[in-house]
C-alpha positions, 0 to 999 in steps of 0.5 A: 500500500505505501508504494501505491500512496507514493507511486499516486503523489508523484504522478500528481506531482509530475504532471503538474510541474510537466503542466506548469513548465510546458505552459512556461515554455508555450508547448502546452499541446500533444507533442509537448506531453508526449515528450514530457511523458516519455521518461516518466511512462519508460521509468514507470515500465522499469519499475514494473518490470523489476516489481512486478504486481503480486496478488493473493487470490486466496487472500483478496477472496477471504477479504471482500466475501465479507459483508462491507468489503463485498458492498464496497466492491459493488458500489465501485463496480458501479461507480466505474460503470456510471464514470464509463456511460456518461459524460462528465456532467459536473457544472462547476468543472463545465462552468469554469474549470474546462473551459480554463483547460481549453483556453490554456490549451490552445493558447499552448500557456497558462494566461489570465482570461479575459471573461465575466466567470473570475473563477475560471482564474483564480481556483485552484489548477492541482486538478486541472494539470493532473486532467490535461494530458488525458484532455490534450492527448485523447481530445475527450473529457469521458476518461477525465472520471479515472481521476477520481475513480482510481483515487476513490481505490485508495480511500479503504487503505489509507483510512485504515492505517490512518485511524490505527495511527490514531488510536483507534481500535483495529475493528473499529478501524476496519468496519469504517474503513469500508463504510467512510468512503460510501459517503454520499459526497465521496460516492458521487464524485467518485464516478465524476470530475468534482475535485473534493474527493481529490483534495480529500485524498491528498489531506489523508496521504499527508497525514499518513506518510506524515506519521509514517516519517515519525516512525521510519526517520526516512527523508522520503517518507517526510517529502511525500507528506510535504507534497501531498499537502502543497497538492491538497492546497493547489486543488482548492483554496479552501483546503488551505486550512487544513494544511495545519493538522497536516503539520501537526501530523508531520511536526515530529519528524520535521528534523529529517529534512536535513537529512539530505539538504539538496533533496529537501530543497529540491522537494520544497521547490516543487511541492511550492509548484504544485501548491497554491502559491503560483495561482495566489501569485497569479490572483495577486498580479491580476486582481490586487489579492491573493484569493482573486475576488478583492470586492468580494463579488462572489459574498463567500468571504464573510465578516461575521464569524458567528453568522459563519459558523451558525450557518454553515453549521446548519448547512451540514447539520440538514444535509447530514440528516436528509435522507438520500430521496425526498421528493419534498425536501426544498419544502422543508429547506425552505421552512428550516431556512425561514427559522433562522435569525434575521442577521443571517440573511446579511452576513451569509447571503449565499446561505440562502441560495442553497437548494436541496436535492430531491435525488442524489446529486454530487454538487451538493452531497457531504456526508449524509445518514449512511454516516451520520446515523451509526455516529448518532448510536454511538453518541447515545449509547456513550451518553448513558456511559457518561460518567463511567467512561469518561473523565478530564483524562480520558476526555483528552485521549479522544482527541489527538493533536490531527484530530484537534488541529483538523476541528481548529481548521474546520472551525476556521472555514466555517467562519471565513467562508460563506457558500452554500455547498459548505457540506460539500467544501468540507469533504477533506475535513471529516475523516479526521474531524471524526476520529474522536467519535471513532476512540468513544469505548461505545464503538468497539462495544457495539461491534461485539454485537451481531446486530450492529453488524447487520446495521452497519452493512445495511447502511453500506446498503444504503448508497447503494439508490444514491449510484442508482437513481444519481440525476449525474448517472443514473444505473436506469433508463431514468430519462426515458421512464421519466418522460414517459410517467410525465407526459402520461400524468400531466398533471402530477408536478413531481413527475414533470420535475423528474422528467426534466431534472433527469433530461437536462443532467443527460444533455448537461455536458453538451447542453448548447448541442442545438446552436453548435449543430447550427453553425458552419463546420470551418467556424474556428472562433466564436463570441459568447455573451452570458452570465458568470454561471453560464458555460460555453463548454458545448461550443468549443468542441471539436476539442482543439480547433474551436476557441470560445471568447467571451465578450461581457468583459468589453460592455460597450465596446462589443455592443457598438462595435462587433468584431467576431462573425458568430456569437451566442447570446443569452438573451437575460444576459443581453439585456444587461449591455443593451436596452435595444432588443436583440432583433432591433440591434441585429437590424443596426449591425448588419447581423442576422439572427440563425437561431434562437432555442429555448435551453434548460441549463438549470433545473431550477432557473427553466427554460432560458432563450438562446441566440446564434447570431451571424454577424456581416464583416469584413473578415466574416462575409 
């Protein structure tokens, strides 16, 4: 197992230094990756060659026949079939991050774009150099879920030694070893391209080759634990905090680097490549501050820590306690949110944008009942030990200095930033953030009991309908069945939502299908005018030979004078340049209108209208 954490850290490292070097020398193209690849795919076939893979029949037979381990299996073979039927669908990757890797790849560097959506600038890029050679190489997005689903391998095995690291009991450590990962958040992304469960993962490699360099004094085991973390930090600025319980984890063993001093510099300087530091860098150069939004633009930087921590508490209290299908659930979000206190609505305004899902879905999933319900048990079950079990002593040794730290950093997040997918932000923070629930004397009690047992499976079971009727990808002919009920019960409402939620997360990666269809094969640039959440993604296929400008950033000037022959304009979007309408403006600047197509981009906002215009110039006759 140590060597497949290790083999993963490096790859990741590598191929975000290939990625920033080849932008800095403007070869980000095919030939370029081919030859940065070459050594690392010639070293990788040596090292298989002299350490050929080993497996155990017998062994790996004994392992997953039993209950969680066999459950566990069948929701990967699920998940991996769910990533190979569909097309990625995950907005906010659709919204910014793939068209910033579409930008940067025909550009052949890393560039600041000039568009409305500032997110396609200032996140955070681990995940987008790790995805690159795949999209680069293979012109596709529909292996781009191989990322998430061979890292989602890794979880049961580092969990484990993690937890045994920290105390907890081996059985304990074994049964939620297999039961954390089928979280609702982890599940979902595991067969998609969200980068939560990524961030995940590297926060939990850190942590374990961090105890590992306290035990083995090994300089190597040191530099792996720096390198995850600067990877967990480039994947997202939200991570950020949690490289403090990575120190923590790692802060023993710190005397090692100077062990081998060359090594340790040249480690330090890469893991500072692939962390957040050059695109904090960036978001300074471009933006006057480091996070990219200096006006807060976005409201998700909050000024009130406690109106911080009420509501992003909430948030993960209601998406822990929902269960995975309730048709009424925005009803009954709507009435929570209506409880809350009055201040909460000015010091967290995106609290109130959250929806909650009628089905699984990835964007807003965290943990959920799977998880939350055994721990509840556990809690119950410590209660009426109270004063038996517990005391200033024992109190101290459920939670070790990871486990504190973690709660310190997740305190941190809760009160600085304010959206409302906290829930889902927070996958890198509750493995460890759980660990003192996992050291309560009632875990291991309950275990001796046959009946928990079954429990414990049957709640593995319970992400079983999460993968199956998943609005992403879903395991059913969720489209067609839906349409079908719908249109022969008009009148039942919750059928029609059905019906056109499952629809547009079918079209969802390719939703301007209707416009690209309507234009010329040879169109090589396209102008898009819309919305900061709205994605151009559809338009720049065929991967590579298209570019997708966006012309909101120019205001006027694009509205005065026109230069790109065809453009795509939604039409709420429009009426924030121009009061003319876009008929009357055709007719001035000599454009004529291809096709106009209403299009569901999100469930909740409707059918929205669509422009394809061509406009008469010079270049564009």
């Amino acid at each position: 197992m140590p060597t497949l954490f290790a083999i993963w850290i490096c790859s990741c490292v590598y191929l975000n230094c290939i990625g920033w070097l080849l932008a800095l020398l403007h070869q980000l193209n095919p030939v370029g990756y081919v030859l940065a690849l070459m050594p690392a795919a010639l070293g990788w076939l040596a090292w298989l060659k002299k350490n050929p893979p080993v497996f155990c029949r017998s062994r790996l037979a004994r392992r997953f026949i039993q209950p969680l381990p066999a459950i566990y299996l069948l929701l990967t073979a699920l998940i991996f079939l769910g990533g190979m039927l569909y097309a990625p669908n995950n907005f906010d990757a659709l919204t910014y991050r793939l068209p910033r890797m579409l930008n940067w790849l025909l550009s052949g560097q890393c560039f600041w774009i000039s568009t409305i959506n500032e997110r396609m600038n200032y996140s955070g890029v681990a995940w987008e150099w790790i995805a690159m050679p795949i999209l680069t190489l293979t012109r596709s997005d529909r292996w781009l879920f191989l990322i998430n689903a061979l890292g989602f391998l890794l979880l049961p095995g580092l969990l484990f030694s993690i937890f045994r690291q920290l105390g907890v009991a081996r059985k304990v450590a074994w049964t939620w070893m297999w039961l954390l990962p089928l979280a609702y958040g982890y599940a979902t992304q595991a067969g998609g391209i969200g980068n939560d469960l990524v961030g995940t993962l590297f926060c939990l490699l850190s942590v374990y080759f961090g105890f590992r360099a306290r035990h083995s004094g090994k300089s190597s085991d040191l530099w792996l634990a720096l390198l995850a973390a600067a990877l967990m930090t480039g994947v997202k600025l939200s991570n950020l905090p949690l490289a403090f319980p990575c120190v923590v984890a790692a802060w023993p063993a710190l005397r090692v680097l100077w062990q081998n001093r060359i090594g340790s510099l040249v480690v330090m300087f890469a893991a500072v490549v692939v962390s957040a530091l050059p695109i904090m860098a960036f978001n300074q150069s471009h933006t006057g501050s480091w996070n990219g939004d200096p006006h807060n633009k976005y409201e998700m930087q909050l000024h009130h820590p406690v109106a911080g921590l009420l509501g992003n508490g909430f948030l993960v209290a209601e998406m822990s306690l929902f269960p995975p299908v309730l048709p009424v659930s925005n009803k009954i979000h709507q009435r929570l949110t209506d409880t809350l206190p009055d201040f909460l609505h000015q010091q967290f305004p995106r609290l109130f944008m959250a929806k909650m899902n009628e089905i699984p879905g990835e964007e807003g999933a965290g943990l959920n009942l799977t998880i939350t319900l055994p721990l509840l048990v556990v809690l119950i079950v410590s209660a009426g030990h109270f004063r038996s079990w517990f005391s200033l002593k024992n109190v101290g040794s459920l939670c070790p200095p990871v486990a504190l730290a973690t709660w310190v950093a997740g305190l941190v997040f809760m009160a600085k930033l304010g959206s409302e997918a906290g829930p889902r932000l927070l996958l890198p923070y509750y493995p460890l953030a759980l660990i003192p629930l996992l050291l309560l004397p009632a875990q291991s009690i309950l275990l001796r009991h046959r009946t928990w047992m079954v429990f414990m499976a049957l709640m593995a079971l319970g992400t079983l309908p999460v993968l199956l009727v998943s609005i992403a990808r879903p395991l059913w002919p969720a489209q067609t069945v839906s349409v079908w009920l719908a249109s022969h019960h008009p009148e039942n409402n919750t059928l029609k939502r059905l019906a056109t939620t499952y629809t547009a997360y079918a079209h969802r990666n390719d939703i301007l299908a209707p416009i690209r269809s309507a234009l010329p094969a040879d169109v090589r640039e396209i102008g898009f005018v819309a919305g900061s959440n709205d994605t151009s993604y559809s338009l720049w296929r065929p991967f590579g030979d298209r570019r997708v400008y966006d012309l909101r950033p120019e205001g006027q000037k694009f509205v005065e004078h026109p230069q790109p022959g065809w453009v795509v304009i939604k039409q709420d979007a429009w009426s924030e340049i121009s009061s003319d309408s876009i008929q009357k403006w055709a007719a001035e600047h000599r454009a004529q209108i291809v096709l106009k197509v209403p299009i569901v981009e999100l469930v909740s906002a409707g059918a929205q209208t669509w422009y394809l215009l061509h406009i008469e110039t010079a270049d564009h006759p």
